[in-house]
C-alpha positions as MATLAB code, in Angstrom:
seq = 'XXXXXXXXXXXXXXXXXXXXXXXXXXXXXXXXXXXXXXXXXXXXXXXXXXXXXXXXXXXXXXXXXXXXXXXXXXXXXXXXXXXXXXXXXXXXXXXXXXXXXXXXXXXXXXXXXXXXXXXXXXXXXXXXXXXXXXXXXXXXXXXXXXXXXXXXXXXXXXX';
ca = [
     142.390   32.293  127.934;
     144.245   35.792  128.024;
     142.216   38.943  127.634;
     143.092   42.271  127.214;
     142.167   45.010  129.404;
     142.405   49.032  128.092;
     145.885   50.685  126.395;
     147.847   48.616  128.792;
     146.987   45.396  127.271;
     147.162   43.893  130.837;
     146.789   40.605  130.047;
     144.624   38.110  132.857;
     142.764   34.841  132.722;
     139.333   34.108  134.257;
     141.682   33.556  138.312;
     142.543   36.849  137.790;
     146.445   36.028  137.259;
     148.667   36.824  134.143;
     149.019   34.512  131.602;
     151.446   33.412  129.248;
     152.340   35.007  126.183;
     150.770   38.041  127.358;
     152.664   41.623  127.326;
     151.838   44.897  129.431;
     153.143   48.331  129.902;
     154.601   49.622  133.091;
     151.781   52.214  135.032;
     151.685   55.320  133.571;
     152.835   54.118  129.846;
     150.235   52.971  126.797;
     150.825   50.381  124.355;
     150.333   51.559  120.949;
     150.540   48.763  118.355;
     152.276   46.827  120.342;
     155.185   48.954  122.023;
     154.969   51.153  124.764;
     154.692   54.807  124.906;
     155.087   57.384  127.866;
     153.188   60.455  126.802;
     154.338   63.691  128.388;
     151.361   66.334  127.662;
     151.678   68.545  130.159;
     155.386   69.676  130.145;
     157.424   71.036  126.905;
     161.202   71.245  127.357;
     164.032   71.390  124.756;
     165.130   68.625  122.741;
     167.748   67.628  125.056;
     165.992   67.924  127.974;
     163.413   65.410  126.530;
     166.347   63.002  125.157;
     167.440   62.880  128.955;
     164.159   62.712  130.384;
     163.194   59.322  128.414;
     166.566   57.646  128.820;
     166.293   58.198  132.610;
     163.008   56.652  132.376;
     165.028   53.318  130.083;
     163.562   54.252  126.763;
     164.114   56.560  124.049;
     162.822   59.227  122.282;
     159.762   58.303  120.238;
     161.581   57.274  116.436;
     158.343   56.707  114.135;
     159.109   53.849  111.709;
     155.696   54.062  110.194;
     153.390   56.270  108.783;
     150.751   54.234  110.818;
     152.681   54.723  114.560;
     153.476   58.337  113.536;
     149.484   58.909  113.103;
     148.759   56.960  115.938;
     151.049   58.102  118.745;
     150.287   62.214  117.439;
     146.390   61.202  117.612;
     147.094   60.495  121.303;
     148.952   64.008  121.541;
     145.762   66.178  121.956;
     146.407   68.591  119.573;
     150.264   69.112  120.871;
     153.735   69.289  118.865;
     156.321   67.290  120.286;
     159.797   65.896  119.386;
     160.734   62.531  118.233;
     164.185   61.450  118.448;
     165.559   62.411  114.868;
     168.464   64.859  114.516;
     171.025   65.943  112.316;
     173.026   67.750  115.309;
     176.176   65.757  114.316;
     176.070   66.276  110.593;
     174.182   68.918  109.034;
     171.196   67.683  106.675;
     171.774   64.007  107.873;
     168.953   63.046  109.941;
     169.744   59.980  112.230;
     167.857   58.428  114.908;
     169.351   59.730  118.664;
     169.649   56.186  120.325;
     171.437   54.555  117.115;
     172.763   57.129  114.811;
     170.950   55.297  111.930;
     169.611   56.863  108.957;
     165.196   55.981  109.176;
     164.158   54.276  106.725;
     160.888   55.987  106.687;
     160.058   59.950  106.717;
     157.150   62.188  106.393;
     158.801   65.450  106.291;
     156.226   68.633  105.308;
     155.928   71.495  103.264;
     155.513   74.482  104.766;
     154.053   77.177  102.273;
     156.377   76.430   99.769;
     159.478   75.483  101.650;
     159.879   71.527  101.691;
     161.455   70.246  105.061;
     164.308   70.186  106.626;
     164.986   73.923  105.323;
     167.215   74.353  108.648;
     166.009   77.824  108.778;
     168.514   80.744  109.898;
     171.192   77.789  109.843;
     169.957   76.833  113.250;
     167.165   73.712  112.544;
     168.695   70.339  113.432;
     165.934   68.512  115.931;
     162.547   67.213  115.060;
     159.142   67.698  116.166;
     155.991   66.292  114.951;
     153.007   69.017  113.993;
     149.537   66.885  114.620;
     147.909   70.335  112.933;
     149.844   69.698  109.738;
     148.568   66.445  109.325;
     151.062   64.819  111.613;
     154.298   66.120  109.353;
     158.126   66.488  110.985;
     159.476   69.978  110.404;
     163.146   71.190  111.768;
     163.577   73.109  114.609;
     165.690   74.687  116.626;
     166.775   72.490  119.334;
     166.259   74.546  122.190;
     162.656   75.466  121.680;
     160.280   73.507  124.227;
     157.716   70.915  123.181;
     156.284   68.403  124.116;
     157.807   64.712  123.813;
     157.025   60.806  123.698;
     159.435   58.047  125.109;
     159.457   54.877  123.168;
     160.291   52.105  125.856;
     159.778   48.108  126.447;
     157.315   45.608  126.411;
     157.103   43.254  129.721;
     156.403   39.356  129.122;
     154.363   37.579  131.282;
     155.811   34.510  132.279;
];
């Protein structure tokens, strides 16, 4: 009988050996309804920067599908903004996910006063970032700011 042990979801049975049909996280990553999540709190870099930073680590930019994963991976955030992989860099006021160029299905974009997002302020708004103090909302922003940033990477099997 598996069990599951903390946000790894390291699966093990009573020998203390993996079982079957489990999944895990690599070290360092937490599984969030069942993906896994690198969360980088201490370091905010630009857009790109973070883009690079998760492929290099075989993953991608956090891409919410769900109002439930966007709430849960910014709860994990303490507090911080930090990018998810949504840009219209390629055609303004299109918003596509960076690893697939596909339009989301789901958005939560906010209001801010009482300018609805994307507003692509000062012509000069085309990445994403996630504001946990605006009840978890995606506003445009400029690109190169620095924030912080989520990769969204694989789940291992257990053989």
């Amino acid at each position: 009988m598996c069990q599951s042990y903390s946000s790894q979801s390291v699966c093990e049975n009573s020998g203390g050996s993996p079982c079957q049909g489990c999944v895990s996280c690599a070290p360092g990553w937490t599984m969030i309804i069942g993906r896994c999540y690198f969360l980088e709190l201490s370091t905010a870099i630009p857009y790109a920067n973070a883009v690079s930073d998760c492929q290099a680590r075989g993953a991608k930019l956090f891409e919410p599908k769900s109002r439930t994963i966007n709430d849960a991976v910014a709860n994990l955030m303490g507090g911080n903004r930090f990018w998810i992989g949504l840009t219209d860099l390629a055609s303004e006021g299109n918003f596509v996910y960076e690893s697939n160029g596909q339009s989301p299905s789901y958005t939560y974009w906010l209001t801010l006063g009482s300018t609805p997002q994307p507003d692509n302020a000062n012509n000069n708004e085309n990445c994403v970032h996630v504001r946990p103090d605006d009840n978890h909302g995606w506003n445009d922003i400029n690109c190169g700011y620095s924030y912080r940033y989520v990769c969204e990477g694989l789940v291992y099997d257990n053989p």
